[in-house]
C-alpha positions as CSV (number, residue, x, y, z in Angstrom):
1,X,-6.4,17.8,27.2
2,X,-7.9,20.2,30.2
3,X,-9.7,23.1,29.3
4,X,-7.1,26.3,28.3
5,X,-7.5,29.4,27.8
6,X,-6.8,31.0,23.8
7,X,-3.0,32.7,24.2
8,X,-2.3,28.9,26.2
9,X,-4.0,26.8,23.7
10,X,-2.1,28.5,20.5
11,X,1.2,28.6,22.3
12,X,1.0,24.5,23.0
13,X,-0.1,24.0,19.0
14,X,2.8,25.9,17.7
15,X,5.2,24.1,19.7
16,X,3.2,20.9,18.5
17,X,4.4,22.7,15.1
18,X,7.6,23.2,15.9
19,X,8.3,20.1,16.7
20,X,6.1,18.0,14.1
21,X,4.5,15.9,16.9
22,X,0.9,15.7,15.1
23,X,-1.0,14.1,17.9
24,X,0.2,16.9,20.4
25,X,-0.9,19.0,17.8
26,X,-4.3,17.8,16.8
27,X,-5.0,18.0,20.8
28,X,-3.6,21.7,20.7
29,X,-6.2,22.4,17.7
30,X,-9.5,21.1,19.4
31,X,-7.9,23.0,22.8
32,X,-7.7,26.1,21.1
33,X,-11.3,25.8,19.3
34,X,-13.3,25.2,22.2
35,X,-11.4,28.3,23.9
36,X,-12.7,30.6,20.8
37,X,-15.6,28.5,20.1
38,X,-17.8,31.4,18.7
39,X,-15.0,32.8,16.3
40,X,-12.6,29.8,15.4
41,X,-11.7,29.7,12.0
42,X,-10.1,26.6,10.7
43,X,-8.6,28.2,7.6
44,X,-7.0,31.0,9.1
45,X,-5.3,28.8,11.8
46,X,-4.1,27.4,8.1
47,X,-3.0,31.0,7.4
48,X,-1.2,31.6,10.7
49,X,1.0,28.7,9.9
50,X,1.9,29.1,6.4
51,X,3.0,33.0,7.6
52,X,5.0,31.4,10.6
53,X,6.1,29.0,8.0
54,X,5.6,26.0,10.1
55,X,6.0,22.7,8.3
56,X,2.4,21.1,9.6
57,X,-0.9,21.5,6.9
58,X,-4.3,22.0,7.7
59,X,-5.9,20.3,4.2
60,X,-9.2,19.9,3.4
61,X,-9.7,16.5,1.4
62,X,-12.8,14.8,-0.6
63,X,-14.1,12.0,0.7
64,X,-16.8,9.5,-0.2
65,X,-19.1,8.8,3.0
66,X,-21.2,5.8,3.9
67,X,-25.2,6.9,4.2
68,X,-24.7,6.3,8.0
69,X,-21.9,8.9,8.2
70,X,-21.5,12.8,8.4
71,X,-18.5,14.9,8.8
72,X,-18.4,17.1,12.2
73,X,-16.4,20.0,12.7
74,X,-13.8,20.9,15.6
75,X,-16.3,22.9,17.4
76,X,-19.3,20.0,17.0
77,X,-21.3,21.5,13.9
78,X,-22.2,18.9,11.7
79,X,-22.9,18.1,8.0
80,X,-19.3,19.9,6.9
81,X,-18.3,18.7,3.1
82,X,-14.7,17.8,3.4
83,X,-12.2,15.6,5.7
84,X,-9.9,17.7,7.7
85,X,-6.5,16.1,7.2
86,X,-3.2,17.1,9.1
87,X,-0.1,16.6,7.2
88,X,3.5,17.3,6.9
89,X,3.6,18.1,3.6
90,X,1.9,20.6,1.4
91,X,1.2,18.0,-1.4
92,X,0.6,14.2,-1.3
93,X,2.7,12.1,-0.2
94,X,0.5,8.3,-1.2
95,X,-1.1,7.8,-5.1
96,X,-4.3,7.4,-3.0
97,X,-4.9,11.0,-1.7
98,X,-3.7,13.5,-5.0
99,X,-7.6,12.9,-6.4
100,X,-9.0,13.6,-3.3
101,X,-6.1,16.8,-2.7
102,X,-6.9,20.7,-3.2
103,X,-5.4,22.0,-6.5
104,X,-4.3,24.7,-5.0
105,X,-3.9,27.0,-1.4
106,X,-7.1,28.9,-2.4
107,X,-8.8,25.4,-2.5
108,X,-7.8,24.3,0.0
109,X,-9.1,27.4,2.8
110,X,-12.0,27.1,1.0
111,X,-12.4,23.7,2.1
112,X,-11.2,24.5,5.4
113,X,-14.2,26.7,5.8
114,X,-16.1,23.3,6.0
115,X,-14.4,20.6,7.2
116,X,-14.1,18.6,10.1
117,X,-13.9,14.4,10.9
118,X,-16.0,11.5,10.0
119,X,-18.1,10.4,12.0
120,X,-20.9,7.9,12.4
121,X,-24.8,9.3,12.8
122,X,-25.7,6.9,15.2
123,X,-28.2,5.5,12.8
124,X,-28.6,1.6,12.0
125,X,-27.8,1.0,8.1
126,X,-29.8,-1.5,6.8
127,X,-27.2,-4.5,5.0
128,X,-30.0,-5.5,2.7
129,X,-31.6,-2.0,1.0
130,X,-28.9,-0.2,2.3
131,X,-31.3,2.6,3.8
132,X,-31.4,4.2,7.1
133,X,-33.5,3.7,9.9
134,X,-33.7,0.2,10.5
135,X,-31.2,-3.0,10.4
136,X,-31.9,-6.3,7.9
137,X,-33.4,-8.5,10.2
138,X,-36.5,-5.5,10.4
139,X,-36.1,-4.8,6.8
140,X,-39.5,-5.0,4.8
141,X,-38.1,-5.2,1.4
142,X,-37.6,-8.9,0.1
143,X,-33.7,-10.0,1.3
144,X,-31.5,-9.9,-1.1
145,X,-29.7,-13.1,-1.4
146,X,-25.6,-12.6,-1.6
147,X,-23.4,-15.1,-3.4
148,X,-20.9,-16.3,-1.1
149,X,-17.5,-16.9,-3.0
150,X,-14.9,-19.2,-0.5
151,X,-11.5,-18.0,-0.8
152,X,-9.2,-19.8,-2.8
153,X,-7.4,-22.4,-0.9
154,X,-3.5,-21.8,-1.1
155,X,-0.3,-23.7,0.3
156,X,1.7,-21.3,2.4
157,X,4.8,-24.2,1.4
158,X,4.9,-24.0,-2.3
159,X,2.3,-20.8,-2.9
160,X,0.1,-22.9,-5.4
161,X,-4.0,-22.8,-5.2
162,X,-5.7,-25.5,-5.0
163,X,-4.3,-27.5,-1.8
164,X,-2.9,-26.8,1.8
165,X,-0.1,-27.5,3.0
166,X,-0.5,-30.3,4.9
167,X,-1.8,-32.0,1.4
168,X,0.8,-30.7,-0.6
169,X,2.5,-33.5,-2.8
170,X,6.0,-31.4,-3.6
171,X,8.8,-32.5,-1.2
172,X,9.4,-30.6,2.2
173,X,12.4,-28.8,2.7
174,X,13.8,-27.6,5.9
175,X,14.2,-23.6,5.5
176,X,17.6,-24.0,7.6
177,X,18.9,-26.7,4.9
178,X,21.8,-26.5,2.2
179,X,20.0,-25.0,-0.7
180,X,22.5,-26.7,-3.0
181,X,21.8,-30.8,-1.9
182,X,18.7,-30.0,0.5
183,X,20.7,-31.6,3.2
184,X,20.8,-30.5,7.3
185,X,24.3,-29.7,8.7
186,X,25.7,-26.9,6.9
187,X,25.1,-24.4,4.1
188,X,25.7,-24.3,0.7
189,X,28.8,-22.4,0.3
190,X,30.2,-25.9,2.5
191,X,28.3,-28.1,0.4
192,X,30.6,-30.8,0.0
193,X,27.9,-32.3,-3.4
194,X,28.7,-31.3,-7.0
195,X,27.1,-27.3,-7.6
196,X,23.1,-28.3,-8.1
197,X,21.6,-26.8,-11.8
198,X,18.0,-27.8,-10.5
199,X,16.6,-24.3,-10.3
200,X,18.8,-22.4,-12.5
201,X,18.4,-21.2,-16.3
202,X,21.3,-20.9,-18.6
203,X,22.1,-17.7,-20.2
204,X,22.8,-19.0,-23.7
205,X,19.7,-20.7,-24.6
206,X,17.4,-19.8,-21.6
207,X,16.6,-23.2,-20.6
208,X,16.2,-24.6,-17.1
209,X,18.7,-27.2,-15.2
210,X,22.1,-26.7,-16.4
211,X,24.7,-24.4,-16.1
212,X,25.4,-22.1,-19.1
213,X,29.0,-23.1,-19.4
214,X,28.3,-26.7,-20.0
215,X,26.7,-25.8,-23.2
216,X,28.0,-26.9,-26.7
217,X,25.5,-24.5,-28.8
218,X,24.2,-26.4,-32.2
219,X,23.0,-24.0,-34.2
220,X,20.8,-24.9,-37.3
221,X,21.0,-22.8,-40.4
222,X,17.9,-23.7,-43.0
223,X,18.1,-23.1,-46.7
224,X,15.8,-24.4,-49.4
225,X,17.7,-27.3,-50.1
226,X,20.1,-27.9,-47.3
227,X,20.0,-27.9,-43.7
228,X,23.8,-26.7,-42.1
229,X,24.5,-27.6,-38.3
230,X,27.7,-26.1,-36.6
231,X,28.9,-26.7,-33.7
232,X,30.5,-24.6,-31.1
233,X,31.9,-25.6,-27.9
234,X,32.1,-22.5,-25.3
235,X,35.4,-22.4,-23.1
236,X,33.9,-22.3,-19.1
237,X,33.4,-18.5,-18.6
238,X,32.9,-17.2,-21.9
239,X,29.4,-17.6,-22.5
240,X,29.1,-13.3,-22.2
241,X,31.8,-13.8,-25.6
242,X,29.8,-16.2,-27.2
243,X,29.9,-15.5,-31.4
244,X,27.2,-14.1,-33.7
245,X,26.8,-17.1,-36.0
246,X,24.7,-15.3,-38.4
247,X,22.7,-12.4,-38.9
């Protein structure tokens, strides 16, 4: 963005406001700080639009920084202590920024007073002592050496570790096949085969390959000196009615 004078600059950032267009707004704010470079004040540009009540935030966030990185503010002043965050919402939206979030307005100007971006120093961070100054092929400290761990191999067919996919022993099946007989031509609402029970459970006794109303339920009654079996046979469709036995 060109160079603007103040009453241009703040006009363009509270139509940026206005309309909730951040990046037009972010471009309005550094506009309007290098206009008023010797008196801008980041938390009372915060101020301005809580009293114009303007849904766009000006919040000042904690943030853990690599040695090789400093925060700068809008008008180029370095070292600031917190990361200038523009939202649309007065409190956190994501479970990842409400520990890093101002309790409070008064926190948060506060924070404004010194905050600005991350940026990088320009300084080489050494891999190996993880110091400044220098990279790890000049370091002078004995290397460290790192344990490399492979990823775990896994089949994208059938999502096991272990194998790929082009070793994978389970059969292939097209993805455009009848999911009932595993068959090409048609789906399985037309599936001309007998209803498959390979993949399903049954709701009465939680087992796998069979279809709850094909069921006859034998249930086993143990005493100390007899052993009672009964036998019920469910009528298709009733399974949801099936009978307390005993208690």
């Amino acid at each position: 963005m060109p160079e603007l004078e103040s009453e241009e600059a703040w006009r363009k950032l509270i139509d940026a406001a206005k309309e909730k267009d951040l990046d037009k707004f972010r471009l309005s704010l550094r506009a309007y700080a290098r206009s008023i470079i010797d008196v801008f004040d980041l938390a009372a540009v915060e101020q301005a639009l809580r009293e114009d009540g303007l849904e766009v935030y000006l919040i000042g966030l904690k943030q853990v920084l690599e040695p090789n990185q400093t925060i700068v503010d809008i008008v180029g002043n370095p070292g600031r202590e917190f990361v200038l965050s523009v939202q649309l919402s007065a409190k956190p939206r994501r479970k990842a920024l409400k520990d890093n979030w101002p309790e409070n307005q008064e926190e948060n100007l506060a924070r404004l007073k010194s905050a600005g971006y991350v940026q990088d120093r320009g300084v080489p961070l050494c891999s190996n002592c993880n110091e400044l100054g220098h990279i790890k092929k000049h370091c002078k400290q004995e290397i460290i050496a790192k344990e490399k761990v492979a990823p775990d191999i896994q089949c994208v067919y059938c999502q096991e570790i272990g194998h790929r996919a082009r070793d994978c022993p389970k059969e292939r099946v097209s993805l455009t096949a009848c999911k009932n007989c595993k068959q090409e031509g048609h789906n399985a609402k037309d599936c001309p085969e007998p209803k498959s029970a390979e993949n399903v459970t049954c709701r009465k006794c939680d087992k796998m390959g069979h279809f709850s109303r094909d069921v006859s339920i034998s249930a086993m009654k143990r005493g100390s000196t007899f052993e009672l079996t009964m036998l019920v046979t469910v009528p298709r469709g009733s399974c949801s009615y099936l009978p307390q036995l005993w208690r």
